[in-house]
C-alpha positions in Angstrom: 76.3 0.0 -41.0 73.4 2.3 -41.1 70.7 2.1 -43.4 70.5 5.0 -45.8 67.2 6.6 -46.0 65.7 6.9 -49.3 66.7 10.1 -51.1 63.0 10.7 -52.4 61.5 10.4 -48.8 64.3 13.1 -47.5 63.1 15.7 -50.3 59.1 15.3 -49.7 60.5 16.2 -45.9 62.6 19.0 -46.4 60.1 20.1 -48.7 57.1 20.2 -45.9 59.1 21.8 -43.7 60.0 24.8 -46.3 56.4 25.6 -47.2 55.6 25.8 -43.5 58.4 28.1 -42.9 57.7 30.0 -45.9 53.9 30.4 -45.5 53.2 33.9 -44.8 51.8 35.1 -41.4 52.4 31.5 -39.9 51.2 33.0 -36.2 48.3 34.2 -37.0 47.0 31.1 -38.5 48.3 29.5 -35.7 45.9 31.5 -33.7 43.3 31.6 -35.9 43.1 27.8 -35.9 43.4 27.9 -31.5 40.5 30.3 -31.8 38.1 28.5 -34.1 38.6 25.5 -32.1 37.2 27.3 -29.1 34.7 28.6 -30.8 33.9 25.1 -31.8 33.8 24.2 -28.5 32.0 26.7 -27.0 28.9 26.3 -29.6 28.9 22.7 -28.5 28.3 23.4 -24.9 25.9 25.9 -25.6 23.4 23.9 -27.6 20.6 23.5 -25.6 20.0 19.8 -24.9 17.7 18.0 -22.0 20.3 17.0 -20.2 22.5 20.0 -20.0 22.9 21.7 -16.4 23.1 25.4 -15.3 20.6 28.0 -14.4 18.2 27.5 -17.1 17.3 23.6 -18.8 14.8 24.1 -22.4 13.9 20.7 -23.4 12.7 21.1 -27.2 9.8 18.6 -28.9 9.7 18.8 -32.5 6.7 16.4 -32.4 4.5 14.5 -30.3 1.4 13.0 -30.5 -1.4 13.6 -28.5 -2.1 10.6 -25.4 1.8 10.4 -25.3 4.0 10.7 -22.7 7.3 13.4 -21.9 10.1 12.3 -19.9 12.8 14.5 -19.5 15.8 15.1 -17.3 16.8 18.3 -15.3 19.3 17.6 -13.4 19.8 20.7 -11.8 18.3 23.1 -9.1 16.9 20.0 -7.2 14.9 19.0 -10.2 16.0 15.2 -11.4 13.2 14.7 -13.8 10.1 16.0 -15.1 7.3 13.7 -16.9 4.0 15.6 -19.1 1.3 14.0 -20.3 0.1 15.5 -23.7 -3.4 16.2 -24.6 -3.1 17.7 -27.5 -0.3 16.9 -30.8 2.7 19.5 -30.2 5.0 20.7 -32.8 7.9 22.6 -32.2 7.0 23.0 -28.7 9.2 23.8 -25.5 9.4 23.5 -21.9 11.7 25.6 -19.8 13.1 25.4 -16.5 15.0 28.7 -15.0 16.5 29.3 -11.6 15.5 32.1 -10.1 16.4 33.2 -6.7 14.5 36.6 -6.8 10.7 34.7 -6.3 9.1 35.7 -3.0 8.6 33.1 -0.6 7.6 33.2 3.0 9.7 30.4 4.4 13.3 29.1 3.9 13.7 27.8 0.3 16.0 24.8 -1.1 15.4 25.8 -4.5 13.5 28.4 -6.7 12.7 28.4 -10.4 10.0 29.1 -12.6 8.3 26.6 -15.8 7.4 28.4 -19.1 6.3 26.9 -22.3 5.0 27.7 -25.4 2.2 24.6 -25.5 1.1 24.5 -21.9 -2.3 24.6 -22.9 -2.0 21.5 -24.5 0.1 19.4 -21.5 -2.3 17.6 -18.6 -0.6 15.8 -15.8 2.9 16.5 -14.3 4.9 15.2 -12.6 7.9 16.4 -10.7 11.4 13.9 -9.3 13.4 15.8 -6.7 17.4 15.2 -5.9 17.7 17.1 -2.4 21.6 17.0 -0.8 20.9 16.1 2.7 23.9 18.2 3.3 22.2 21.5 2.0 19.3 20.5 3.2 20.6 20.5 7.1 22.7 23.6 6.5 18.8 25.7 6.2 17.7 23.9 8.8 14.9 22.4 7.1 13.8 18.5 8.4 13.4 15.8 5.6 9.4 15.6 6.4 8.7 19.5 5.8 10.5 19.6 2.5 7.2 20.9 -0.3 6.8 21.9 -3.2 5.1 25.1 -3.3 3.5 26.2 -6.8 2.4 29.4 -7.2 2.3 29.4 -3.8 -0.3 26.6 -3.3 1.2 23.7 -1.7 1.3 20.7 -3.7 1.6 17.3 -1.7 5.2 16.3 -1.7 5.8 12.1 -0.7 9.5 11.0 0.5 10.6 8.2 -1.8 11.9 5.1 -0.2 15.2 5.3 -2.5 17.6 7.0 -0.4 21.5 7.5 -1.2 24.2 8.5 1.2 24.2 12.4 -0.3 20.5 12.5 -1.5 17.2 11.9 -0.8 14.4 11.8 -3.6 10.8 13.0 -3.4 7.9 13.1 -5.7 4.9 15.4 -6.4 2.3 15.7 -8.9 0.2 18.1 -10.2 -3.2 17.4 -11.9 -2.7 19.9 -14.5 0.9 21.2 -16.4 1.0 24.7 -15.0 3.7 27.6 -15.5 4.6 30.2 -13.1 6.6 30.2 -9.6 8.3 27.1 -8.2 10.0 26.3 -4.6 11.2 23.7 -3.1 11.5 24.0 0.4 9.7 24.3 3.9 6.9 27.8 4.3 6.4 29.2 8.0 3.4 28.4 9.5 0.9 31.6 9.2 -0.7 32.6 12.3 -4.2 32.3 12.2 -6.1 35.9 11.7 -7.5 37.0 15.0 -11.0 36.3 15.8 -12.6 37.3 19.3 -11.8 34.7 22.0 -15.3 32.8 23.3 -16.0 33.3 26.7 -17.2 30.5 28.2 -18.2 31.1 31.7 -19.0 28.4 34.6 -22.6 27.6 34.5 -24.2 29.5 37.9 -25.8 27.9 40.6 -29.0 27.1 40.7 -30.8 29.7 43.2 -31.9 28.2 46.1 -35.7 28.2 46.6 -36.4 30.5 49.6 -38.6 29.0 52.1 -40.4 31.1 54.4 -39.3 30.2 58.0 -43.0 29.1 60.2 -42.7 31.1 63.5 -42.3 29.3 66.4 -45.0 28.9 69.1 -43.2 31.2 71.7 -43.2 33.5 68.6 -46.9 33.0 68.4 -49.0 36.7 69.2 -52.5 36.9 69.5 -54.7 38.6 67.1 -55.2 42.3 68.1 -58.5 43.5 67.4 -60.2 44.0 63.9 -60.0 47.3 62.9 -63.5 49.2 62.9 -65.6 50.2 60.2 -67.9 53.2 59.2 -70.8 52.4 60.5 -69.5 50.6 63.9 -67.7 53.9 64.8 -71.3 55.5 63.9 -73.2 53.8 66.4 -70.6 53.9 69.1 -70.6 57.5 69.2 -74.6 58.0 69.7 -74.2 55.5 72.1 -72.0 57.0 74.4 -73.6 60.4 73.9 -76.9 59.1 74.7 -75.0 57.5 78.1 
């Protein structure tokens, strides 16, 4: 025989199920509930946090002291990590990181994006991790020993790290100074030198032979022809043949 609910338990039931059927503009509720859920949802995601990806990472700092460090993650635009030294105390500070494909750059490019902040003044050292797909990386034909970080568009010396994954490799760089402005990753053509006049260096000459004067030879030897005459010889040879 079957057990026979209890009679109390059937009402409270049937009574739910009235005042849900009887609520007034049940649908849109319905929706109403759907939509504030994904609203929900959507501010969530949208908070910025230090570990959030897409085209632009803000890493907030309510407070630091100064002499501290900053370690924050990136994850994103070939950025792993970034690490600031403070100089100065910061309150309500903030460091961003945006992508931004539109930055000149004279070379072929991995990644692009700029570093803004409201306290830069008071940040010293950085430091910069790189995650580069070797993938990507081969696809812009750009070899694992030119990859640089360009700043600005100084380069800053970039050193390969020995961790090395199957997908990534990992490079370093520092900077002696938290700057903002124009970043890229990637490899610059070489710039051809300005032209300068080419040195001509020509073959030293020859030294000149000293000319020596050739002695005549004794069948080349002729004898002396007479002096020429003076004045007064001429003179007296004259009244002498007259006189004769």
């Amino acid at each position: 025989m079957s057990k026979k609910r209890p009679a109390h338990r059937t009402k409270a039931r049937i009574h739910k199920r009235i005042q849900w059927q009887d609520l007034p503009n049940r649908r849109f509720w319905a929706l109403f509930g759907v939509l504030l859920l994904l609203s929900a949802v959507a501010i969530i995601t949208s908070i910025d946090d230090p570990f959030l990806t897409g085209h632009a990472v803000a890493q907030s700092i309510s407070f630091m002291k100064s002499g501290s460090e900053l370690m924050f993650e990136v994850k994103n635009f070939g950025v792993k990590n970034i690490t600031v030294q403070l100089l100065q105390e910061v309150k309500n500070g903030e460091i961003v990181l945006e992508e931004k494909d539109t930055i000149p750059f004279d070379g072929v490019a991995y990644s692009k994006f700029t570093v803004t902040s409201t306290e830069a003044e008071k940040f010293g050292d950085m430091e910069l991790e790189f995650k580069v797909n070797k993938e990507l990386l081969h696809q812009k034909a750009i070899f694992p020993q030119e990859v640089m970080l360009y700043v600005n568009g100084r380069a800053i010396p970039t050193a390969k790290m020995q961790k090395e994954e199957t997908t990534y490799l990992y490079y370093a760089a520092r900077l002696n100074r938290f700057e903002t402005g124009n970043y890229v990753l990637g490899r610059a053509n070489l710039r051809v030198a300005s032209a300068t006049p080419t040195m001509v260096i020509s073959e030293p000459a020859a030294p000149e032979m000293e000319k020596v004067e050739e002695k005549p030879t004794e069948s080349e030897t002729q004898e002396p022809g007479p002096l020429p005459r003076t004045g007064w010889a001429a003179f007296f040879e004259f009244w002498k043949k007259l006189f004769n």
